[in-house]
N, C-alpha and C positions, 0 to 999 in steps of 0.2 A: 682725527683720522687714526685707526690702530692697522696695526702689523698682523695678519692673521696665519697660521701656519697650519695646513690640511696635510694627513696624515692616514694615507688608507693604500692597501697592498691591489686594491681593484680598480683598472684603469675605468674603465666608464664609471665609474662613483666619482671618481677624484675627478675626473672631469667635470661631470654635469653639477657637481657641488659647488667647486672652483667658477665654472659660468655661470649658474647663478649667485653665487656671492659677488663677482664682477659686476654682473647686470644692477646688484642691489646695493651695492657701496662703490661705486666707482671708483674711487678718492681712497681707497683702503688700500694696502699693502698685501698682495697675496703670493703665498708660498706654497709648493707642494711638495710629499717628500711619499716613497714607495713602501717603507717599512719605517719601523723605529730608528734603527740603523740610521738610515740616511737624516732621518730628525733631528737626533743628536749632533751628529754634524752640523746642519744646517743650524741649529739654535746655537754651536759654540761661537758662531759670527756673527751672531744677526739675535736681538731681542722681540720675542712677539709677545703683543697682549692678550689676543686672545690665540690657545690651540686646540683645534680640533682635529681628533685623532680616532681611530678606527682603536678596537680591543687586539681582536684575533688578525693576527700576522705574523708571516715567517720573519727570521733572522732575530727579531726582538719586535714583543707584541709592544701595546699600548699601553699597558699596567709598568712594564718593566720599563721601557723610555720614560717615564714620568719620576718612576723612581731614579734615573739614572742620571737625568735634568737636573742642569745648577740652580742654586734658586735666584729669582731675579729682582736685579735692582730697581724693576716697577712695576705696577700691578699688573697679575696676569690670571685668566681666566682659564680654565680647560673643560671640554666638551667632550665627552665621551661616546664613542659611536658604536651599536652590538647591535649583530643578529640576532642574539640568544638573550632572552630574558631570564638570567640567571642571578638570585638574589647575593652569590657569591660574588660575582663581577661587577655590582652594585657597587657593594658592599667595602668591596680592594680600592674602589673609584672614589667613596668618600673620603677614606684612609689617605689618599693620597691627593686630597683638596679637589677631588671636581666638583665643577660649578652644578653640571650639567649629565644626565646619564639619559641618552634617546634610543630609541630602537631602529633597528632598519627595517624596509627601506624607508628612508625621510619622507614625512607629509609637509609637502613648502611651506605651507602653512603654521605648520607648529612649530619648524626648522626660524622661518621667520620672527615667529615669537620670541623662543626662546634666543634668538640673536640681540634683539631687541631689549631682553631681559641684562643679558652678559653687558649690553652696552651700558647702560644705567646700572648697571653695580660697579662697572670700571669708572663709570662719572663721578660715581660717590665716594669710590675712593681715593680717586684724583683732588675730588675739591675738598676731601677730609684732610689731606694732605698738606694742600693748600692753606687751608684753617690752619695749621700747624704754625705754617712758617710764616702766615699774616701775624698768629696770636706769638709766636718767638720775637715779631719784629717791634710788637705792640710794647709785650713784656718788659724789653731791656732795649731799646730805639739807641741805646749809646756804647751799648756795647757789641763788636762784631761779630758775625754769621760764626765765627771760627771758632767763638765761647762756646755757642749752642752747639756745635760738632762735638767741641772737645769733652764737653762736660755728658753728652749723653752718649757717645764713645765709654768714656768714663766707668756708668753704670752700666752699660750694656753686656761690657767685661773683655771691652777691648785691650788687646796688650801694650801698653803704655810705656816710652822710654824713660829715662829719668828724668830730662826735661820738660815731659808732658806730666810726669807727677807733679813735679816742684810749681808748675804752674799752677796746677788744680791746687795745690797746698796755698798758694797766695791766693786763688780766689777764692778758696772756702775761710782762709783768716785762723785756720787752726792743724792743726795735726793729732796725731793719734786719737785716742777715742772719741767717736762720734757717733750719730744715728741719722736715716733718712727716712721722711716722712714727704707721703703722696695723698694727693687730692684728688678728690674725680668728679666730675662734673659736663655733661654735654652740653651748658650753655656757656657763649663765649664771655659775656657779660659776668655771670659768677666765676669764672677765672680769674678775670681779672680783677675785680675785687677781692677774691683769694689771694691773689702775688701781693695786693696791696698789704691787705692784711700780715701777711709773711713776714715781707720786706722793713712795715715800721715793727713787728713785735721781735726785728732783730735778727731772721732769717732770710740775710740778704743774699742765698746760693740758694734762689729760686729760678727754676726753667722748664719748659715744655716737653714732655715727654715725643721723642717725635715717631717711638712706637705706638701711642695710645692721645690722637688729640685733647682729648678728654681728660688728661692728666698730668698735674702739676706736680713736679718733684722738688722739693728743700733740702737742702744737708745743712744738720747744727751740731757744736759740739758738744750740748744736753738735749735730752730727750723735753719735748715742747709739753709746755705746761700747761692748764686747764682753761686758763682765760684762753688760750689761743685754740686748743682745739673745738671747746666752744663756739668760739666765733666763725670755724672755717664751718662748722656743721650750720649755723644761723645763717649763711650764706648760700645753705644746701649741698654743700662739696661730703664725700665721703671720705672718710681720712684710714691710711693706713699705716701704722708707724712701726718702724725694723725694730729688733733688741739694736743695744746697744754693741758696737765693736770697737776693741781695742787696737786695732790697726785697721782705723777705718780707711782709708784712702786704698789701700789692699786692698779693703775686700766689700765694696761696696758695690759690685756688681752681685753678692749676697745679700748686701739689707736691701736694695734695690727689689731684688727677688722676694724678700721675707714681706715686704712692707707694700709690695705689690698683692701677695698672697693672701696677707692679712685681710688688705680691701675687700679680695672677692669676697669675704664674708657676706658682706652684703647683700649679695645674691640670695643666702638661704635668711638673713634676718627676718623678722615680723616686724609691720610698720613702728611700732611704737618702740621698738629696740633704738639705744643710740647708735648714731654711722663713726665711730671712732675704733679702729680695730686693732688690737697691737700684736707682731709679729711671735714675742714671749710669750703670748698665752694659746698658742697653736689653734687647731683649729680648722684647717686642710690638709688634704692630702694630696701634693703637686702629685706624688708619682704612681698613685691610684690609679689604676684602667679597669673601665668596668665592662663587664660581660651581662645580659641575660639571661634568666631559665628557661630553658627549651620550651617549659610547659608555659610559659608565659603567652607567646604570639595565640596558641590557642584558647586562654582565658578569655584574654580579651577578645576572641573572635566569637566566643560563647555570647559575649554580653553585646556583640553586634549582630550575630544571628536573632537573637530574641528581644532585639528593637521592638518596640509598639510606638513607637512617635514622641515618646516622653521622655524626657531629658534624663538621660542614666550615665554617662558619659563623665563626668567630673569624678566624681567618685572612683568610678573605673580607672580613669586618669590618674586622680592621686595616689591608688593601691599603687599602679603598674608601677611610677616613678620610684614610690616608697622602694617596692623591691626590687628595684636599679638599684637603687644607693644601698639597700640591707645595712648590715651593722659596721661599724667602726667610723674613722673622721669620715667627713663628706671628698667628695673630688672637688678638684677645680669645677666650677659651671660648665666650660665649652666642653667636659668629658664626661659631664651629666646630660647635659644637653647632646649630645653626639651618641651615648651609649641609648636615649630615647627614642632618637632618630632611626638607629640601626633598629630597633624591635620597630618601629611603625614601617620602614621600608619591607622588612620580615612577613610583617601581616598584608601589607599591599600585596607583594610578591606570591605571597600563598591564596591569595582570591580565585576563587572560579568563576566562569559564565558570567566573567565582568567584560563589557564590551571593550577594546583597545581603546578607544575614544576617552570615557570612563577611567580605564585606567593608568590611561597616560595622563590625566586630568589629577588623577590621585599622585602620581609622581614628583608630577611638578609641583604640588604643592609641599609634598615631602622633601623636596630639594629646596623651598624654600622657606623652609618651619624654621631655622634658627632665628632669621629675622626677624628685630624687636625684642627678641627674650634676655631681658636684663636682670628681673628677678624670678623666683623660685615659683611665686602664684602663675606667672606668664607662660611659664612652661607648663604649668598645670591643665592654663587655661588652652593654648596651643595644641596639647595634645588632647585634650579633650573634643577642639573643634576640626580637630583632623579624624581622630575616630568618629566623630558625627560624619561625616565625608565619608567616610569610609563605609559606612554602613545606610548611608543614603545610596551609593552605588550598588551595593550589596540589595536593597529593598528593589533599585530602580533594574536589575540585572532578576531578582525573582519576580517582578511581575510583569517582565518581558518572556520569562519564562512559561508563565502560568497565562501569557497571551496568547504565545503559541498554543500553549495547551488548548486552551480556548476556540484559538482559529481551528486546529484541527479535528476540535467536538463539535463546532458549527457547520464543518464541511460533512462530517460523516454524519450530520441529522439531517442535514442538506440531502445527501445521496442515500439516505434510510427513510425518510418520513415517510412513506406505504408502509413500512412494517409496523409490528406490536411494539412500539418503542417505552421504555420504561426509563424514571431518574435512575434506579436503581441498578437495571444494567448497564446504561450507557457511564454513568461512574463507574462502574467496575470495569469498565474496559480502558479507564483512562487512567485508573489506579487511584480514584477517587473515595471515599467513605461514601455514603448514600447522603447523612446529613453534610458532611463539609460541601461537599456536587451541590446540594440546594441551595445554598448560602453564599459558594461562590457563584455560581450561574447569578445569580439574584443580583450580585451587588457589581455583575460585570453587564447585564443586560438588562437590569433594572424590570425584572420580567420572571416567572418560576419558568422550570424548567415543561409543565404540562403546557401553560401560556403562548412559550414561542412552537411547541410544537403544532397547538392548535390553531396559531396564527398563520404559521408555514402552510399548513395545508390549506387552509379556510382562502389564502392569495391562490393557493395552486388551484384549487377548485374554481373561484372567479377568473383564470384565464383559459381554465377549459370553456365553463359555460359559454363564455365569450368568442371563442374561437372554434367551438367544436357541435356536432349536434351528440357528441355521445350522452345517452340516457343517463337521467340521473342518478340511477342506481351502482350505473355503470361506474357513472365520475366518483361515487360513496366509497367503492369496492376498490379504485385506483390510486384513493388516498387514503386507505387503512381504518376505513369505516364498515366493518362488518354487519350495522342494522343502519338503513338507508333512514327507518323513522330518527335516529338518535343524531343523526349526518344534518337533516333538516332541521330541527331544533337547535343545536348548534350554529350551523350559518345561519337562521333567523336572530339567535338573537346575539349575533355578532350585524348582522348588516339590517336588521328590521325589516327581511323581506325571504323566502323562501327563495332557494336555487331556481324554479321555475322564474318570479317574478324576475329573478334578477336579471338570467336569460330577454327575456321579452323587453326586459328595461334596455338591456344593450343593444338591445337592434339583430342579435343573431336570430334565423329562425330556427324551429325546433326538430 
């Protein structure tokens, strides 16, 4: 059961949101509040998991409550709700962790999805959590919950009395210079043969990162030697080890950081590179933020205009990323990954004559592109199969377009066929070329464009004949047959019998 908190300035929205959220989670926690204003209040007593909040409103919009909100002590989701599909409001929305960015007014349907979605990512990271404090308990079964607090307290760069030093000093077994070295690994199993490993080559202030389940942190008083880093990579862990500090118990909420930064290297390696990365030899850039070239979203919009069906997309992909990152160290991933995101939300948001359906379909799947991308090729690949998406809408939105066009050149042959109709004018009145009009007519009705004309009429004539005694010259002249000899030859050898015969075959008299 979670805590859900609705946040919108317009009473019937909050309403019918609020009743169907009721109707659909009974057992849920539901809260409502009129502005931002009233939010903040409401969250300073009360923890929700999931919030969903409206943009635009008086006293304080949705962007500014969010920034204004304390952060919480358990997972929390937020949903963002706009009239206006504005790639700026997006954009403020990611910046500031939303899950979720929907348009109004809600389609129940896609509202129910994505609710659906919020829940299963709050499950995952409840039971990652979980993972933590099962694999803390695994780890050290004999030493108390209170170590695991204290010691990732510790690194974290919590401020520490002198008591809580002196303790950490007895259980690391040393003082002043030392280094911290981290492991990462998503399988629970190489964990903990990793601690094992640790623990006999002597690094026995090994514990569970309980920021990053996936990650085992050691402190020793030398820097870990090649038999050991070896072995943790044999095991498949990625290892990250800090410089060394002279007042390590100080400032080990630093190598904690260096030795955490070092890891991500990982992220840009090539498979056959070793996973051992050390802090000293640099290598990121935590405080990197990256921007992209204005001219960029319509690059790539160039190379999804001019799709033909063949796979061009990867390439495009790698350029785009390349000139993300441009020249100097790399960023952290999640701000490689995040500066990607903002140019593919860019190119969505700039689409035309893509149907809301379409391009709500594109959104969500751009609100959920980070997931899975652990190394450099995944983002590659990701963004690759998101501009495929993107440019399948793009195909499936022109030739909804060029259907119209279609239906509307079938009604005016429809309402023409008496006159002198030509391919050549009726393209030009649709703003077609003569040869292109041939070629598509052809491959939309499997038929030239003289074909269906002379088909139209040649039906129109057999429901005169059928229904009327007008003369056959008459019916020739009615359907833009100016020599009656040329009209006969035609429906003969369309129906293998002359307008009269056909007449007499249908039972009308003459």
């Amino acid at each position: 059961m979670y805590d859900i908190l609705l946040v919108d300035d317009e009473p019937a929205h909050l309403s019918g949101l609020s009743g169907m959220l009721r109707r659909l989670r009974p057992d849920y926690g539901i809260a409502t509040a009129r502005s931002g204003r009233e939010a903040l209040d409401i969250c300073s007593g009360r923890c929700f998991q999931i919030i969903i909040t409206d943009i635009r409103m008086p006293q304080m919009d949705g962007l500014h409550f969010l920034e204004q909100i304390s952060p919480s002590a358990t997972p929390r989701r937020v949903i963002y709700l706009s009239g206006y599909s504005r790639f700026e409001y997006a954009q403020k929305a990611m910046s500031l962790g939303s899950f979720e960015y929907m348009l109004k007014p809600l389609d129940p349907q896609k509202f129910i999805a994505v609710l659906e979605k919020t829940e299963k990512s709050l499950e995952q990271e409840f039971a990652a959590r979980q993972q933590y404090e099962r694999l803390a308990v695994r780890l050290d079964v004999a030493e108390p919950a209170y170590r695991h607090r204290l010691l990732n307290g510790w690194i974290e760069g919590k401020q520490l009395m002198a008591a809580e030093k002196a303790e950490i000093a007895g259980i690391l077994g040393f003082s002043g210079r030392g280094s911290l070295l981290v492991a990462h690994t998503e399988e629970e199993a190489a964990q903990e043969r990793g601690m094992a490993l640790l623990r006999q080559q002597g690094w026995c202030t090994a514990f569970a990162s309980r920021q990053d389940p996936g990650l085992l942190v050691a402190a020793g008083g030398a820097e870990p030697d090649s038999g050991l880093l070896q072995g943790l990579v044999r095991l498949g862990l990625t290892v990250g080890v800090s410089a060394p500090l002279e007042h390590f118990i100080d400032e080990a909420a630093n190598a904690y950081a260096g030795a955490r930064h070092a890891a991500e290297r990982r992220f840009y390696a090539r498979p056959a590179e070793p996973q051992v990365y050390w802090a000293a030899e640099g290598g990121l850039d935590a405080g990197r933020n990256l921007t992209f070239d204005k001219r960029l979203p319509g690059r790539l919009r160039e190379v999804i205009d001019g799709w033909d069906g063949h796979e061009a997309f990867q390439s495009a992909a790698a350029e785009a990323v390349r000139r993300i990152l441009g020249e100097g160290a790399p960023p952290m991933p999640e701000e490689l990954v995040r500066g990607v995101q903002q140019l593919l939300y860019k190119v969505i948001y700039d689409l035309e004559s893509v149907r809301e359906e379409l391009l709500a379909g594109l959104l969500k799947r751009a609100s959920c592109f980070a997931e899975g991308i652990t190394v450099y090729h995944e983002l590659i690949d990701s963004t690759a199969g998101l501009l495929k998406d993107i440019a399948c809408a793009v195909a499936e939105a022109k030739r909804e377009r060029k259907e119209g066009v279609m239906s509307r050149c079938l009604d005016y042959i429809d309402s023409h066929y008496m006159e002198d109709l030509s391919q050549e004018t009726v393209a030009a009145m649709f703003h077609f070329s003569s040869s292109y009009f041939c070629q598509f007519f052809k491959s939309r009705l499997h038929m030239t464009f003289n074909q269906y004309v002379t088909r139209l009429r040649l039906n129109k004539a057999k429901e005169m004949l059928k229904s009327s005694n007008v003369k056959v010259y008459r019916v020739a002249e009615q359907l833009g047959y100016h020599d009656v000899k040329y009209f006969n030859r035609v429906f003969k050898k369309e129906t293998g019998l002359t307008p009269e015969e056909y007449r007499s075959l249908t039972g009308t008299p003459r």
